[in-house]
C-alpha positions as CSV (number, residue, x, y, z in Angstrom):
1,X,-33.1,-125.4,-141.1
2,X,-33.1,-121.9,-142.7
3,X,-33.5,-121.6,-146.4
4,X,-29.9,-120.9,-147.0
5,X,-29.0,-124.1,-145.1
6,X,-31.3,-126.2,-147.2
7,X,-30.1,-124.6,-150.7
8,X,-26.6,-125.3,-150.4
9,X,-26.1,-128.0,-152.5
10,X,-28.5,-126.1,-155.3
11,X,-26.8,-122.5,-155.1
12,X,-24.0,-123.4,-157.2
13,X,-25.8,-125.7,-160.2
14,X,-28.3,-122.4,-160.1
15,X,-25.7,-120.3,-161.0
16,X,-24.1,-122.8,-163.3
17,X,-26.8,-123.0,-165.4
18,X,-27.6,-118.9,-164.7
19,X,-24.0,-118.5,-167.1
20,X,-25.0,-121.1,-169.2
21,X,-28.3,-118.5,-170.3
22,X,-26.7,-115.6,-170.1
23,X,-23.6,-117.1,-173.1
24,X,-26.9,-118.2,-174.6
25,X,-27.8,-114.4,-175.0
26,X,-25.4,-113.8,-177.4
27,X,-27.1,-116.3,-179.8
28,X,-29.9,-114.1,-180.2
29,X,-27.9,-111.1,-180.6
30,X,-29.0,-109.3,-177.2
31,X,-27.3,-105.9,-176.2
32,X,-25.6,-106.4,-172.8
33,X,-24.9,-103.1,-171.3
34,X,-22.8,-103.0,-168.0
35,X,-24.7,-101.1,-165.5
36,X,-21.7,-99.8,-164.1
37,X,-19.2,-97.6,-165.9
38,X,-15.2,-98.4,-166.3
39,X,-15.5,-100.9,-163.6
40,X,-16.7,-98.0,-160.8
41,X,-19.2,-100.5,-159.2
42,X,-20.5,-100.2,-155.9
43,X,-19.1,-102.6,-153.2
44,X,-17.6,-104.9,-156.0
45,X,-16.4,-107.8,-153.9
46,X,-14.6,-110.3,-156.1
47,X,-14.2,-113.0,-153.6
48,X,-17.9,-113.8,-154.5
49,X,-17.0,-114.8,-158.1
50,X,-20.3,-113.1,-159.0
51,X,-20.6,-111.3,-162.6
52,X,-20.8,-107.9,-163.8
53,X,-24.0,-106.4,-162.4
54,X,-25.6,-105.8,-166.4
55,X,-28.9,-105.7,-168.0
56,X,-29.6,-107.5,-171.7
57,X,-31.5,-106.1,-174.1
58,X,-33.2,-108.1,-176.7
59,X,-33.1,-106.6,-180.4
60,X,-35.7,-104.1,-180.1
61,X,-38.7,-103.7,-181.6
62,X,-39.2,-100.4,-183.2
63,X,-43.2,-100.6,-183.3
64,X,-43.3,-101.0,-179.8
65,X,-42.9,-99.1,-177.0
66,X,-42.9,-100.6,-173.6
67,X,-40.3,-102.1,-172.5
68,X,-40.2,-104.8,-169.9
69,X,-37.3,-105.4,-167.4
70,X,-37.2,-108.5,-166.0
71,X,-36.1,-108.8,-162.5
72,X,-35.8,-113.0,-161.7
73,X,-36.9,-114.1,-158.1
74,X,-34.3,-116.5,-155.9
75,X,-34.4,-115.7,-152.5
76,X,-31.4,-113.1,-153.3
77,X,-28.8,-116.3,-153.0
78,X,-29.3,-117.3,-157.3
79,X,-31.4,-115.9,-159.9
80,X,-34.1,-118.1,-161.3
81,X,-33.5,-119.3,-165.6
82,X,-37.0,-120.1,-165.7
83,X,-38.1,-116.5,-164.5
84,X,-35.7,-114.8,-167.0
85,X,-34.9,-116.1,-170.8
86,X,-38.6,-118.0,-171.2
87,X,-40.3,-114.9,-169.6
88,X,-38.3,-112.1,-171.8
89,X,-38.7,-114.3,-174.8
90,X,-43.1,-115.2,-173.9
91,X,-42.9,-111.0,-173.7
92,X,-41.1,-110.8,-176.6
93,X,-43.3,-112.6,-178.9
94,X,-45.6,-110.9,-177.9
95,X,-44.6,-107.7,-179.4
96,X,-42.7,-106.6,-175.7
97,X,-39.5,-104.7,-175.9
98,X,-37.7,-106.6,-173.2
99,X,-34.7,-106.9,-170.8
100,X,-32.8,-109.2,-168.4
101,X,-31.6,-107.9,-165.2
102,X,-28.3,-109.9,-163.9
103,X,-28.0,-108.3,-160.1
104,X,-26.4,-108.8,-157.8
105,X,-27.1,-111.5,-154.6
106,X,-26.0,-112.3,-151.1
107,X,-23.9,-111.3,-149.3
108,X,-24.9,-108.2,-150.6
109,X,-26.9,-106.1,-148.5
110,X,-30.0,-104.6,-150.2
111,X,-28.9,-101.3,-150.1
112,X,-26.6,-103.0,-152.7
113,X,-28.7,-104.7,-154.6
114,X,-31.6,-101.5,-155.1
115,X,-28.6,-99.7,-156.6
116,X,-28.7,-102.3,-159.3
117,X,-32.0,-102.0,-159.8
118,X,-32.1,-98.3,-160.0
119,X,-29.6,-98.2,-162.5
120,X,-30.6,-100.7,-164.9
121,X,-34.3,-98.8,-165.2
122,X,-32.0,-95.3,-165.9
123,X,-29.7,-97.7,-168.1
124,X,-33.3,-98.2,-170.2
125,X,-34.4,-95.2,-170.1
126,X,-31.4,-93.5,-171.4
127,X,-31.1,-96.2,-174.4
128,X,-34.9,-95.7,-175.2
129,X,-34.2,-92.3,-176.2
130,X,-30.7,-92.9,-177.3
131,X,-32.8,-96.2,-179.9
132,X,-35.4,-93.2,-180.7
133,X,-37.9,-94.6,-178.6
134,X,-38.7,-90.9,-177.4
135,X,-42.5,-92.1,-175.5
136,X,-41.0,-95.0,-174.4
137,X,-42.1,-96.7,-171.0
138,X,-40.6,-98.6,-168.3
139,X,-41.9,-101.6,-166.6
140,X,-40.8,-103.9,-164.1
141,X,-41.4,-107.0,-163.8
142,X,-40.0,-109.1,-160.6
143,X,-40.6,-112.6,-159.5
144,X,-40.4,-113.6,-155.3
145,X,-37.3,-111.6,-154.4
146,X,-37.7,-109.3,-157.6
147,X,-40.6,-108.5,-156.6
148,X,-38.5,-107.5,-153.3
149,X,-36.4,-105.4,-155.6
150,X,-39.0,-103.6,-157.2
151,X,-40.5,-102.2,-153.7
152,X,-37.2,-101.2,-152.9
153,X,-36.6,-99.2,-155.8
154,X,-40.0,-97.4,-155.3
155,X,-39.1,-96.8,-151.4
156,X,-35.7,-95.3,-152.6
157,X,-36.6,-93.4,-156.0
158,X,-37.5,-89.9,-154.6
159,X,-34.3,-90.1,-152.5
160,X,-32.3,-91.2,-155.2
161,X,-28.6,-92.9,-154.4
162,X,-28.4,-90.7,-151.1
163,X,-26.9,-91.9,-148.2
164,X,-27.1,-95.6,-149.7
165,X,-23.9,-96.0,-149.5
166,X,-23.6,-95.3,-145.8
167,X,-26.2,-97.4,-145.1
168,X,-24.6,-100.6,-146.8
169,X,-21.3,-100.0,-145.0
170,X,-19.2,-99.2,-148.4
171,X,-16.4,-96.8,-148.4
172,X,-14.0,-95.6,-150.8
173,X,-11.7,-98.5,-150.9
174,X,-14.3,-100.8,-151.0
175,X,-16.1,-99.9,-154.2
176,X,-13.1,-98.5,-156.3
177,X,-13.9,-95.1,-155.6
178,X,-17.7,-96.0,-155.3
179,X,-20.3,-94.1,-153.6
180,X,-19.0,-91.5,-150.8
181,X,-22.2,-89.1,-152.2
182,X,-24.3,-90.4,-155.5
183,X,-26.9,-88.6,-158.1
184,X,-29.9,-87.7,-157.1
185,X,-33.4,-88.2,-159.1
186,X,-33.5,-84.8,-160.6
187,X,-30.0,-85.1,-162.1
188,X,-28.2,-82.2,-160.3
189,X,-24.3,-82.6,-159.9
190,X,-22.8,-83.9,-156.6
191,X,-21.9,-80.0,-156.3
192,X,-25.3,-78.4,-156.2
193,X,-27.1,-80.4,-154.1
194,X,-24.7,-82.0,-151.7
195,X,-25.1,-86.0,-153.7
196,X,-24.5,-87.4,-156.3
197,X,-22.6,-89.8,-158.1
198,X,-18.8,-89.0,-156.7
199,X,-17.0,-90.5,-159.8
200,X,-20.0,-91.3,-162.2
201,X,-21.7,-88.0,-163.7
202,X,-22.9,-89.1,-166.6
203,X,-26.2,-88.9,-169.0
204,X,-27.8,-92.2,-167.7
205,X,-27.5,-91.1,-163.7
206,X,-29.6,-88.2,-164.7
207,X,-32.6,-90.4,-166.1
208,X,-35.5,-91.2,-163.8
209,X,-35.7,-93.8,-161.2
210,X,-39.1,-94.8,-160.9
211,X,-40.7,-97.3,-163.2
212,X,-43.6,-96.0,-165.5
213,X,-45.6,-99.5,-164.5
214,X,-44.5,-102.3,-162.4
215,X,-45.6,-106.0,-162.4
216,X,-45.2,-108.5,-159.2
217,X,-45.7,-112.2,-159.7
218,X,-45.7,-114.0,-156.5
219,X,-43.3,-110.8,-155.2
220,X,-45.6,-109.0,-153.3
221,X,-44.1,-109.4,-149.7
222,X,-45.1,-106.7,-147.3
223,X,-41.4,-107.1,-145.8
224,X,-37.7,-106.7,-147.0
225,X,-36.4,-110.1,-146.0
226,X,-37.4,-112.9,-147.5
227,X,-37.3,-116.2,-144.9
228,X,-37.4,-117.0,-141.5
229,X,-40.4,-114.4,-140.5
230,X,-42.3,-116.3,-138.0
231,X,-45.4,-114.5,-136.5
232,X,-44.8,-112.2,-133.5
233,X,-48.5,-112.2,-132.5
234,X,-47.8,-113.7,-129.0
235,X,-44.8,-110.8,-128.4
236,X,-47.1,-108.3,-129.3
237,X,-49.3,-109.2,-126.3
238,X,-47.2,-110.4,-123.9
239,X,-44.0,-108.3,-123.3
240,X,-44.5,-105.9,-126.1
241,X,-40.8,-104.6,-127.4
242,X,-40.6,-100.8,-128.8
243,X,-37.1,-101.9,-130.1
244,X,-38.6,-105.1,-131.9
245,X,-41.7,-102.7,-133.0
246,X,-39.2,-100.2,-134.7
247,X,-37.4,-103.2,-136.2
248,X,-40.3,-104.8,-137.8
249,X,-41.7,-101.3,-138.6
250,X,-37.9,-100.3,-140.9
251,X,-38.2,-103.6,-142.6
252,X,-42.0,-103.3,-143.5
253,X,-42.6,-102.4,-147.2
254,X,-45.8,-101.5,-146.6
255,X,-44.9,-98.2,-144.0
256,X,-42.2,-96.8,-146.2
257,X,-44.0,-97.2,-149.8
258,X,-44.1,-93.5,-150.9
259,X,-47.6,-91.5,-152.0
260,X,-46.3,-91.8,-155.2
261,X,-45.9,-95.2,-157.0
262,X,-46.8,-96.5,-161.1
263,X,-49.4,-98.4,-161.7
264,X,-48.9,-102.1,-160.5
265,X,-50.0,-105.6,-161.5
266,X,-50.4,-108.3,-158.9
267,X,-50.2,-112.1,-159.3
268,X,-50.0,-115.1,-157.0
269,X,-51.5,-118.6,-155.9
270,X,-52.8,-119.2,-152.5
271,X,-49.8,-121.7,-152.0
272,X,-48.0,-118.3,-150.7
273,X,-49.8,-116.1,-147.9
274,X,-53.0,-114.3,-149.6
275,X,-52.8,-111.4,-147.3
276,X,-49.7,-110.5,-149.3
277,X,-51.0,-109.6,-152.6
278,X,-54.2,-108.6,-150.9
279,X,-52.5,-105.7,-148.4
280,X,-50.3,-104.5,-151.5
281,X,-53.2,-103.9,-153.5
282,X,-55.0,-101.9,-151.1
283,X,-51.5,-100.0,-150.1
284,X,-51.9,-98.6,-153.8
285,X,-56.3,-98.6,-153.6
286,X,-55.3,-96.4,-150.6
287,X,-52.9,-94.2,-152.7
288,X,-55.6,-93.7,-155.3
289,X,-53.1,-95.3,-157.8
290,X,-54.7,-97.9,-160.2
291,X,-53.7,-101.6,-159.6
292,X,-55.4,-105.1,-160.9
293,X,-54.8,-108.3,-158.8
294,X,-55.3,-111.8,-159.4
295,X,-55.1,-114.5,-156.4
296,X,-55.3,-117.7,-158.1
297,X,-56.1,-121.2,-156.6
298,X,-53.5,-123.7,-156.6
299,X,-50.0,-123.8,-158.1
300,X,-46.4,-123.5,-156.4
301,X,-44.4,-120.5,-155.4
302,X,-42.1,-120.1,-158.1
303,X,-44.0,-121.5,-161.1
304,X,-42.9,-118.7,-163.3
305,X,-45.2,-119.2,-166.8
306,X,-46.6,-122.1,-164.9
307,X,-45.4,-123.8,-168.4
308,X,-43.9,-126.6,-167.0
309,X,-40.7,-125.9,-169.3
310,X,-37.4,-124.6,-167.6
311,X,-38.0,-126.1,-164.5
312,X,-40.9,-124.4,-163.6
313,X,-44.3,-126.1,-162.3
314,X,-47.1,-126.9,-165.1
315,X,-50.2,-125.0,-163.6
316,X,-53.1,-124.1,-166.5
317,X,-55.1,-122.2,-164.0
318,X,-52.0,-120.1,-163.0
319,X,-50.6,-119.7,-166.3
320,X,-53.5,-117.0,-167.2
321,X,-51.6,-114.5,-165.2
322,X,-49.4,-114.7,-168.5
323,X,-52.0,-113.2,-170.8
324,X,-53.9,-111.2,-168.4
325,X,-50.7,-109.0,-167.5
326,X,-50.7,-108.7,-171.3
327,X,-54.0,-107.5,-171.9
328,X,-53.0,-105.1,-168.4
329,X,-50.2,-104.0,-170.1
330,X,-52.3,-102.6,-173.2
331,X,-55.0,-100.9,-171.4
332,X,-52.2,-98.5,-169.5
């Protein structure tokens, strides 16, 4: 059983409760800003019933300025509560300008779902400096699939929107006018340089891409999928497969990460595969980039504050990844 299969039944009460947090926004008078303008979004498929792709921006805090964009893990099928309101509002407290991302999921392809991502860190940017928060800087935070997110937005940064659209199979009709050519990272017009945004040329496509620090808790995969990656170890030595090679090779995070990436914090426990938090780290070692990663022993995939509140698993030991990111956060 695949993990689609298994989380039938727990899709929809995900999602439920998902609306029910993001009403509760309001209550605290957070700024939701549509990440796509006059309805122009990118392969909008309304059969889903999913919302408005958006980010939500908690009243900001004018002393402060990094601003953390939380991207909520759940195998791409739901977005996880407990690693979105009690995350943004931990960060808050602690002085944190901060953000909820509301992407996008299955069945949209990823190509889909990196747009989403890459527009909500130019959606901060651009209202940083429009809120006077001229040194402001960007951090991502993503949990499991978020995590996912975040590498593809650094694999697809320099290149900007180009060709994504292609790639994820949308045309004209299919995204209201959507994507045919989109805006690349140094904010020429569709005109000068051959992409661009074909109907959306505004300020906020011109912003940069790339996050100014990133943070993965238990999101460090070394791969763009997310279940069902047996080993191949026996294929590679008996009837070794170019085609296969190439496939795994175009999926692998690790071979397309650029030379050029933020500064990245690392979390997980053991109770996920060590070797992904400790080949990420090195990926950025290698790249001379500083990182700081913590492998902690014992606690569940998923745990997000390890609080036990909001679902989430009660670990002490993996709570400290709370304060440590914190501390990480301040010494940038």
């Amino acid at each position: 059983m695949n993990l689609l299969d298994e989380w039938k039944t727990l899709i929809p009460e995900a999602n439920k409760a998902w609306a029910r947090m993001w009403d509760e926004l309001d209550e605290i008078h957070a700024e939701k800003i549509p990440l796509w303008p006059d309805k122009n979004i990118p392969d909008r498929d309304y059969e889903t019933g999913q919302p408005e792709p958006a980010v939500s921006i908690f009243p900001p805090i004018k002393n402060s300025r990094d601003f953390v964009l939380i991207i909520p893990g759940g195998a791409f099928l739901f977005k996880s509560i407990h690693e979105a309101m009690p995350v943004a509002t931990a960060f808050y407290n602690k002085g944190f300008n901060v953000a909820i991302l509301n992407y996008r999921c299955r069945p949209h392809k990823n190509e889909i779902i990196c747009m989403d991502g890459m527009r909500a860190v130019q959606i901060i940017r651009h209202y940083c400096k429009a809120s006077g928060f001229s040194d402001a800087r960007v951090i991502t935070l993503g949990f499991s699939a978020g995590g996912i997110l975040t590498s593809l937005i650094n694999m697809q940064a320099e290149k900007g929107y180009a060709d994504m659209s292609e790639a994820a199979g949308c045309s004209g009709a299919q995204t209201n006018g959507g994507y045919s050519v989109l805006h690349d990272t140094v904010g020429r017009s569709g005109a000068q340089c051959g992409m661009g945004y074909s109907l959306i040329d505004d300020e906020i496509s011109r912003e940069r891409i790339l996050p100014d620090a990133e943070i993965f808790i238990y999101g460090a995969f070394t791969d763009t999928g997310i279940v069902d990656h047996p080993t191949r170890c026996y294929n590679r030595l008996c009837g070794f497969e170019a085609d296969e090679a190439l496939k795994e090779a175009s999926e692998s995070i690790l071979l397309r990460l650029p030379t050029i990436l933020p500064p990245a914090f690392f979390a997980q426990t053991d109770d996920d595969d060590p070797l992904f938090i400790l080949d990420m780290a090195k990926a950025w070692r290698l790249r001379g980039i500083p990182c700081e990663a913590h492998l902690f022993r014992g606690g569940c995939h998923g745990g997000g504050l390890y609080d036990g509140n909001d679902g989430a698993e009660e670990n002490v030991h993996a709570a400290h990844w709370f304060e440590l990111c914190c501390e990480w956060i301040g010494s940038l």
